[in-house]
C-alpha positions in Angstrom: 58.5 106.4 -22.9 62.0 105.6 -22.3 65.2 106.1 -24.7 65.5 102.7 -25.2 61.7 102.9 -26.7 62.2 106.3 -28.5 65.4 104.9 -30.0 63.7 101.5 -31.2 60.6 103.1 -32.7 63.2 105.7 -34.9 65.3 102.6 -36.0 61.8 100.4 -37.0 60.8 104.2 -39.0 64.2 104.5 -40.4 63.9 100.4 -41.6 60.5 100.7 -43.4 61.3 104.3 -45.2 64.1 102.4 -46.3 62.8 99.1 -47.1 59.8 101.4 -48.9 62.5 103.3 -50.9 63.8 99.9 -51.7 60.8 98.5 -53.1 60.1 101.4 -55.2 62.9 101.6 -57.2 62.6 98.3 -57.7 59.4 98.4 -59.3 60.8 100.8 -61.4 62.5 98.0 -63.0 65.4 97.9 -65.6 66.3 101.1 -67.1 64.9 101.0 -70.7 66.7 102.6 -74.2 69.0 105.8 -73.6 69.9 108.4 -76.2 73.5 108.3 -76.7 75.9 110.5 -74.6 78.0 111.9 -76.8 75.7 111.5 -80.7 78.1 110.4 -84.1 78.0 112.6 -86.1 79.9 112.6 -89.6 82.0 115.5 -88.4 82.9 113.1 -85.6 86.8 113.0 -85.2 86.7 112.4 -81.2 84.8 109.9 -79.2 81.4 109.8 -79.8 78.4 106.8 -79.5 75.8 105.7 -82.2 73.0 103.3 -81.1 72.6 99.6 -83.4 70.0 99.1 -85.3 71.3 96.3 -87.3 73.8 93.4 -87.9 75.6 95.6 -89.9 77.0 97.9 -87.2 78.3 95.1 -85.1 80.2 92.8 -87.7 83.8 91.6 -86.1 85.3 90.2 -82.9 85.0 91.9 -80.0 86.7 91.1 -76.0 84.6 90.5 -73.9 84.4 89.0 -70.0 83.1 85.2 -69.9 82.8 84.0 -66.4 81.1 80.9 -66.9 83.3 78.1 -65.2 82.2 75.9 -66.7 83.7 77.0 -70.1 87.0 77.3 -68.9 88.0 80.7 -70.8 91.4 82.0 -70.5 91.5 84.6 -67.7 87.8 84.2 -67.7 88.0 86.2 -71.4 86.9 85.4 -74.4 86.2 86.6 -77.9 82.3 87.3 -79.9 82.0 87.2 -83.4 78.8 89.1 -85.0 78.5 87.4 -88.6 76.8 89.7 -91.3 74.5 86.8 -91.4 73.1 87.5 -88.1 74.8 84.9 -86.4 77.4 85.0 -83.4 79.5 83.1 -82.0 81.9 83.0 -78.9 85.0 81.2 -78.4 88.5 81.8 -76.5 90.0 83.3 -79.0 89.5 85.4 -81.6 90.2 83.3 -84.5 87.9 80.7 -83.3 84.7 82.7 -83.2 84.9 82.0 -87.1 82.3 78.8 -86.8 80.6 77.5 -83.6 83.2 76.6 -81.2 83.1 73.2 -79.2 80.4 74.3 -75.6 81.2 77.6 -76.1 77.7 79.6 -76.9 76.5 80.1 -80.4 73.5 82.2 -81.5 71.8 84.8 -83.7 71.0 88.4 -83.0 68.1 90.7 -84.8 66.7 94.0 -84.3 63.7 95.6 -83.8 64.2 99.7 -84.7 67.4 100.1 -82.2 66.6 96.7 -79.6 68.0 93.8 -79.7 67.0 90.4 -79.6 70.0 87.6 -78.4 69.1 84.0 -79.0 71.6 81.9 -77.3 72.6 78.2 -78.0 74.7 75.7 -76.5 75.7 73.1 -74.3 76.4 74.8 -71.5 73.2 77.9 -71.6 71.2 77.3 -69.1 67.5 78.3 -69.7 67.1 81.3 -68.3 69.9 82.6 -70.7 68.4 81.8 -74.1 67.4 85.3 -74.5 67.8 88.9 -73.6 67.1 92.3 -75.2 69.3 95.0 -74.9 70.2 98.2 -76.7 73.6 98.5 -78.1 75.8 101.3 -78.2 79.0 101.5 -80.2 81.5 103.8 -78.8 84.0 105.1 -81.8 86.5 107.2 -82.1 85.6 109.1 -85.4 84.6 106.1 -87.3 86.5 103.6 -85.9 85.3 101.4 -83.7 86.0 100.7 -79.6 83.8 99.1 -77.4 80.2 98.5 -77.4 77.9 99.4 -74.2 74.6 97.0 -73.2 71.9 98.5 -72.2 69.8 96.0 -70.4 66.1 95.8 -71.0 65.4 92.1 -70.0 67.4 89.5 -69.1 67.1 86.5 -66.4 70.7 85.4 -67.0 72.7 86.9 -63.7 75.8 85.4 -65.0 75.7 87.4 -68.3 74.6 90.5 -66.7 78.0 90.5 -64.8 79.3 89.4 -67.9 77.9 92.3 -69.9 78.4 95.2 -67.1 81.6 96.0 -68.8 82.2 97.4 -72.2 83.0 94.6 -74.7 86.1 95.4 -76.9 87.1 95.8 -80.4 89.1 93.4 -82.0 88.8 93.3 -85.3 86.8 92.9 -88.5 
């Protein structure tokens, strides 16, 4: 055998350890639920994370990226409003996520013990982003409030996943 040969055969290994490797992490799929990093507790004064289980611990506006182009969002931001009524609603600013805003995406949100189910509607949702499940987490700081943290479980929209990799930001009740 020559070099050449040797060195071929080790780079072929090398490619299907790897492409093996690969493949078996992603059959693994989507990392599922996760206990929270840092638990709430109600002697909480620092940063600590609690996990949704209901409308409740969402209700307000929150910042978060919207890349769609075809929504046109300022900076490619907008604002989601999680109604006690289970409804949400996005728009580019805050104080239009009171009602359904013009394209912008509507929907409702329920739980099942600490998952969440999105149902997405409007003009411009393509079908493969109807629906997703996530857990939530709600950062705070004591009892306040900061981001909250999607942890994916399914979802077939590749837009919102981008969308979604970032913390989305308190605003406001």
């Amino acid at each position: 055998m020559t070099t050449r040969t040797i060195v071929r055969l080790r780079r072929a290994g090398f490619a299907a350890l790897t492409a093996l490797a690969l493949s078996a992490a992603a059959a693994q799929g989507a990392p599922g639920p996760r206990a929270p990093l840092v638990p709430c507790t109600p002697e909480s004064t620092g940063p600590c994370v609690t996990v949704a289980t209901s409308v409740a611990d969402l209700v307000g506006v929150w910042k978060q990226y919207l890349g769609n182009p075809m929504l046109d969002a300022p900076n490619r931001m907008a604002f989601i409003r999680y109604h006690p009524d289970g409804t949400l609603s996005l728009a580019p600013t805050a104080e239009d996520t009171a009602a359904p805003f013009g394209t912008y995406p509507r929907g409702t949100i329920s739980f099942e013990g600490d998952i969440a189910t999105i149902s997405v509607l409007g003009d411009a949702v393509p079908p493969e982003c109807r629906t997703k499940t996530s857990q939530i987490h709600v950062i705070k700081h004591g009892d306040v409030p900061v981001a909250l943290a999607y942890a994916l479980i399914e979802d077939e929209c590749a837009g919102r996943r981008a969308d979604l990799a970032m913390p989305v930001l308190w605003v406001g009740p």
